[in-house]
N, C-alpha and C positions, 0 to 999 in steps of 0.2 A: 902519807903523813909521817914524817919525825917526828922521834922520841924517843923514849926509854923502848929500849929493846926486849927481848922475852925474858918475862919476869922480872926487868928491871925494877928500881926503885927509882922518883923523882922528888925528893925531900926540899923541904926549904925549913930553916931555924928561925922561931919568929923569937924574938928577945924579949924580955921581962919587963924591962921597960922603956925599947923604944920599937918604935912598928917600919920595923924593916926585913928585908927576907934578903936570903942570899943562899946560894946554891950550899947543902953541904956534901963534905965528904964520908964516904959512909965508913971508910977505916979508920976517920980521926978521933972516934968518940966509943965509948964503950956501951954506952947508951945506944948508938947508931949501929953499932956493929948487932945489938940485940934485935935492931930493926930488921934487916938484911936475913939473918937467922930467920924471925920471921916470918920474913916474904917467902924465903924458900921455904918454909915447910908450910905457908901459904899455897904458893904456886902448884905443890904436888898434892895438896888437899883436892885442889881446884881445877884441876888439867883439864877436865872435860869439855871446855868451854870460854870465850872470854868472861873474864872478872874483872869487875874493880875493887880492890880490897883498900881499904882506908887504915893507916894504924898509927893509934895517938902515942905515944913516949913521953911521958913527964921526965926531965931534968934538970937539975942545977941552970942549964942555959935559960931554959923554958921549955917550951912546946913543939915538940919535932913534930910536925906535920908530913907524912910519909904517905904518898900515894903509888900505888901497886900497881901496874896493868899488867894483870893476864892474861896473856894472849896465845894459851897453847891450845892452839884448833892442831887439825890434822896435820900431817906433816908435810901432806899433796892437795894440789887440788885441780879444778877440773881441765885446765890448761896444760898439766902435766900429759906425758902419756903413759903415766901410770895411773892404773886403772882401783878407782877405788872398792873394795870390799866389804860387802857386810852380810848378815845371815840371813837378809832377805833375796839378796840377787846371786850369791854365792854358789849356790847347788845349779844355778840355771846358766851361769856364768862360765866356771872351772867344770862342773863335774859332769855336766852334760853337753861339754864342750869337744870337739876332736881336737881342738890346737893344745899343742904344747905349751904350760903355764909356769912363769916363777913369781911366788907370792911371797910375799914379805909380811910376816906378824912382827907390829912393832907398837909400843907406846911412846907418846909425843913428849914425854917426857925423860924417856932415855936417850942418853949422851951416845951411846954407841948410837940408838937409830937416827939421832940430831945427825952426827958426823954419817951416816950413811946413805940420806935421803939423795945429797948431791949425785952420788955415781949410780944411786936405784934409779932416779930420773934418766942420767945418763946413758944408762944401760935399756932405760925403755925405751930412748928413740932412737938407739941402734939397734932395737931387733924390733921396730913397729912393722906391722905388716910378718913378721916371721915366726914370735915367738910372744907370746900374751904376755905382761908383766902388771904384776897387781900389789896390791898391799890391802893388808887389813888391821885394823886397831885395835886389837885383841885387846888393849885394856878396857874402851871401852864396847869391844864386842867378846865378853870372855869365854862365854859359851864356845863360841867358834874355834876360840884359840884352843881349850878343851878338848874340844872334837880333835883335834891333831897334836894334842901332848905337847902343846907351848907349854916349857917351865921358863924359858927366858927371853929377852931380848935384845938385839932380835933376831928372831928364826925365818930361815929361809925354806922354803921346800918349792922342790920343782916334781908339777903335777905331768908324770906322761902318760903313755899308753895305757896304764891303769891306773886312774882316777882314783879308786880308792885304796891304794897303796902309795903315797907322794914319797919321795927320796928328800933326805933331808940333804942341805948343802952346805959343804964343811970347807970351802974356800976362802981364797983371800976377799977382801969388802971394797973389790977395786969393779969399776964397770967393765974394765980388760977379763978380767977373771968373770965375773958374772955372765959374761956376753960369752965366753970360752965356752963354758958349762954350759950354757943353752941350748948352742949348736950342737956341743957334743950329746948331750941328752936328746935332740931335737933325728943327730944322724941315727942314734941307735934307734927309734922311735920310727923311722923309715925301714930300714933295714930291716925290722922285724915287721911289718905290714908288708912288704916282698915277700920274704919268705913266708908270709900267711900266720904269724903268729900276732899276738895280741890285738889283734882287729876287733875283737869281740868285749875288750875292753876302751873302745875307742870314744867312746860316747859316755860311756860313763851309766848309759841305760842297764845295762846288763851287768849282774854283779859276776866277782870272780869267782864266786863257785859253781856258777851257769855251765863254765866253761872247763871242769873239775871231771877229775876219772868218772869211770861208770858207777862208782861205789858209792857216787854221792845222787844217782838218778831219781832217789824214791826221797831226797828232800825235796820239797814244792819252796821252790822262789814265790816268794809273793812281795808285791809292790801299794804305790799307794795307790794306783787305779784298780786293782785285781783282789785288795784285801777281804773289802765286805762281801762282793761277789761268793769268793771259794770259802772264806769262814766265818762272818756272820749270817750269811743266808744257804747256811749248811744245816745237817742232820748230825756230821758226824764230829767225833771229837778229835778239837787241833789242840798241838803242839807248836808254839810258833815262838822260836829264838830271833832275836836283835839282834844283833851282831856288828860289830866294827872292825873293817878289816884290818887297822892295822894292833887292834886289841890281843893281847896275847894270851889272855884265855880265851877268848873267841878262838884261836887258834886251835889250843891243844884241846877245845871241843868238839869243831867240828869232825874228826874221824868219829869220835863216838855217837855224835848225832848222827851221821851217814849211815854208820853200824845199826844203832836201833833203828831208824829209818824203814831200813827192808826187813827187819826182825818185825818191830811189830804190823808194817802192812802184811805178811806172813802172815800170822798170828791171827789179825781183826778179821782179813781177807778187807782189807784199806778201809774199815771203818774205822779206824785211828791216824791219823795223818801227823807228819814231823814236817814244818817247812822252817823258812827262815825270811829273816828281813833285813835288806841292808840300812840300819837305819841312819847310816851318812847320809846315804842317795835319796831315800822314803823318809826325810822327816816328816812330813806328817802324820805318820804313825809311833814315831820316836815316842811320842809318850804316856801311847797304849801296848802293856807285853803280857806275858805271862801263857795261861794256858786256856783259850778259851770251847765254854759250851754254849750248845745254842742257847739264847735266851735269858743268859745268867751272864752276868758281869767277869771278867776275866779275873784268874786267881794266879798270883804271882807262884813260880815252881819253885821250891826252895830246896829241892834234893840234890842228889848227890850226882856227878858231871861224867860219872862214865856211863858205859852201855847199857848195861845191866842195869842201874839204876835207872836210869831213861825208860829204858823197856818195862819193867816193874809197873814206874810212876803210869805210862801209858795202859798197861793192862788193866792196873787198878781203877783209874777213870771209864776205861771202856767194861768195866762188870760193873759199875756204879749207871751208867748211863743206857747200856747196850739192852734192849729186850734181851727175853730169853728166846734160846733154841726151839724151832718148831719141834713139838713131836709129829713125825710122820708115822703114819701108815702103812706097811708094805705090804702094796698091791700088786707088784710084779718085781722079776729082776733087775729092770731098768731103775726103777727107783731103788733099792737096794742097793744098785750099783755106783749110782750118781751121787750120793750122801756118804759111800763109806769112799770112794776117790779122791772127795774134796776134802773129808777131813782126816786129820791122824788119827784118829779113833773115834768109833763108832759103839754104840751104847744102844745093844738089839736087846728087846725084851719080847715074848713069848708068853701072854696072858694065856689063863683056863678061854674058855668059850662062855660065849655069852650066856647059854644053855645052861651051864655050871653054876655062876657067879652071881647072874641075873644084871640090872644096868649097875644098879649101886653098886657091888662088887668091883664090877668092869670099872668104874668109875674113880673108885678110893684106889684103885693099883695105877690108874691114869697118873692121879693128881701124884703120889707119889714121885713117879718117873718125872713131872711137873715141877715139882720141888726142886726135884735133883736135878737137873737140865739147868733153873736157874740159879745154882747154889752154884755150880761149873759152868757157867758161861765163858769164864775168863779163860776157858781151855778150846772152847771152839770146838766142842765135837759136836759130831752127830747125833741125834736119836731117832730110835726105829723101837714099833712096838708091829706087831702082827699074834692072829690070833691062833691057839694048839691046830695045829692041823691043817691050815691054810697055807703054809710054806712048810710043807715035807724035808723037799731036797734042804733047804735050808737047816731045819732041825737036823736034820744025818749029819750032814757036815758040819755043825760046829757040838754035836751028842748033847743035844737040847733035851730035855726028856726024862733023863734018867732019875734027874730029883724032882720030877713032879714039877707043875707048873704051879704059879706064875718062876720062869725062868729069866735069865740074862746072863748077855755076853759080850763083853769088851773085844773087841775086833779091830787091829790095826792089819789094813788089807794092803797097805804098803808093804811090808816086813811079811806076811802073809800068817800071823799069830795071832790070836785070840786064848783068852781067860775067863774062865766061867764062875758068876758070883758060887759060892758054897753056903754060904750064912743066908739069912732069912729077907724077902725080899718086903725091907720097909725103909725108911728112913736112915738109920743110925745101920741097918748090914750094906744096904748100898754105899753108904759113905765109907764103912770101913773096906767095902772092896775096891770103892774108887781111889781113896787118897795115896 
């Protein structure tokens, strides 16, 4: 079909008093020139879509009758063999792709992408079959364009070896040059799959910190099939960071996430978990984060981004959530042994005899050491309680006895040192021997 072209105007001047029409010209009148004005800031209202915009002008001549057609669809279409993009075929498309991709975010209404489209065409059927070439219409997909720090248009990036890190491209806007850069991106892209390097980024399945020193082993990758699995039909309390690879404080976070990582599986003995989500590659979880526990709605972490902070936030959720410490028994030196190994400190107390105390007795000095056990969880020691007389060798070796029972002693068997409370054994002298 002929006609006005994109965004054109097709005016006709009908006269005041005689009924005739005749082509006008849109620069001869000042009135018409207001037309033209706006069609254009018509046409950019309206890009999304074809329109027909209608717009009356009263003048001295009479009645400009001005009709508009907009016609800015996409800048491709499905004849091209550029390939079109959007936020639904997108992730399935480029990021879980092995082929080497160069994408184009452009709007239909920019001049640079108008004059661009010809050599991006160009350039897609000299690399079909070699090199994927796609576009996407980040104005009206902006979300997308987002996710990769489009501020203009238009931007090129070429997606390789790793999917979620794309290089941007700072070349000339020639197909010659396009089609250079592909190949050249396309060779290095070989070349490191020979020598066995970024294979593990090839698919786009596996995030880049999968494939990250040992220091990052105790973060748990989690995806969007594996999510509910390890943390909603868990017991123990997550830590779970989003992340965007090419985000820059995602960056200067993850060593410290890495860091409290193994600090507090340490600490919980892994009833505190720190994982991560790539949420370019998992959007489906993109717009669940924060810190979740079981059975309660997830709470956004708003602390502070280094380790220590991390680790804190984590212990403090896990003495909010965590039972407390069993009190054992010491029935022999295996159990004795097996409780003060596992922790850094071990908290042996040394009741009278039941003979003495009677059950109630026995009982208020329990509940005590009960208290204290859950008032220090977040420290993860041990407790041991045994009755005067029942562990001999034990009492010798840490001079249990001397002030009367009920006694206690802080025992770190790593360092091979222990502390004996001195003050009265209740409430308020065990917290002052412990803190």
């Amino acid at each position: 079909m002929s006609g006005p072209g994109l965004g054109q105007a097709a005016c006709l001047v009908t006269g005041a008093s005689r009924g005739f029409g005749l082509p006008a010209d849109l620069g001869a009148d000042e009135g018409l020139q207001r037309v033209a004005r706006d069609a254009t800031d018509a046409l950019r209202r309206h890009h999304d879509g074809a329109r027909l915009q209608r717009l009356l002008l009263v003048n001295n001549a009479g009645t400009v009758s001005c009709t508009l057609f907009l016609a800015v669809n996409s800048l491709y279409s499905s004849s091209d063999d550029v390939i079109e993009l959007t936020p639904t075929n997108f992730n399935k498309e480029v990021i879980q792709s092995d082929s080497l991709w160069l994408v184009e975010f452009y709007a239909p209404w920019c001049g640079h992408c108008q004059r661009l489209t010809p050599e991006w065409k160009k350039a897609a059927t000299a690399l079909k079959g070699v090199v994927k070439v796609g576009a996407v219409d980040a104005d009206k997909h902006q979300s997308l364009g987002g996710q990769y720090g489009v501020k203009g248009f238009p931007t090129i990036k070429i997606f390789g070896a790793n999917k979620n890190k794309p290089e941007d491209y700072q070349g000339a806007r020639t197909s010659d040059a396009i089609v250079d850069a592909a190949l050249s991106a396309l060779r290095s892209m070989v070349k490191d799959r020979l020598g066995g390097r970024g294979s593990s980024y090839s698919s786009g399945k596996q995030s880049s910190r999968e494939s990250g020193s040992s220091g990052k082993k105790d973060v748990i990758e989690l995806t969007d099939d594996t999510f509910d699995r390890h943390v909603l039909n868990s017991e123990d309390v997550w830590l779970v960071e989003f992340y965007a690879p090419w985000c820059g404080h995602c960056k200067n976070l993850e060593p410290e996430w890495a860091a409290a990582a193994t600090e507090v599986k340490e600490q919980t003995k892994g009833k505190v978990k720190l994982a991560a989500v790539d949420a370019t590659v998992n959007q489906v979880l993109a717009s669940r984060y924060g810190i979740f526990q079981k059975g309660e709605d997830p709470v956004d972490y708003d602390g502070g981004r280094t380790k220590s902070d991390i680790v804190a936030r984590a212990l403090d959720l896990f003495s909010e959530n965590a039972p407390p410490p069993e009190l054992l028994e010491i029935i022999n030196e295996e159990a004795l042994k097996k409780t003060c190994d596992a922790h850094q400190l071990c908290i042996i107390s040394v009741l009278p005899h039941i003979l003495d105390t009677g059950a109630a007795g026995r009982n208020s000095y329990l509940d005590v050491m009960l208290k204290m056990a859950d008032k220090y969880k977040k420290k993860m020691w041990g407790w041991l309680w045994t009755e005067a007389g029942a562990q001999s060798d034990l009492e010798n070796s840490l001079g249990i006895g001397g002030f009367g029972y009920p006694a206690m002693a802080a025992v770190n068997a790593r360092k091979m040192k222990f502390a004996l409370l001195k003050g009265s054994f209740s409430e308020q002298g065990i917290n002052e021997f412990l803190r």
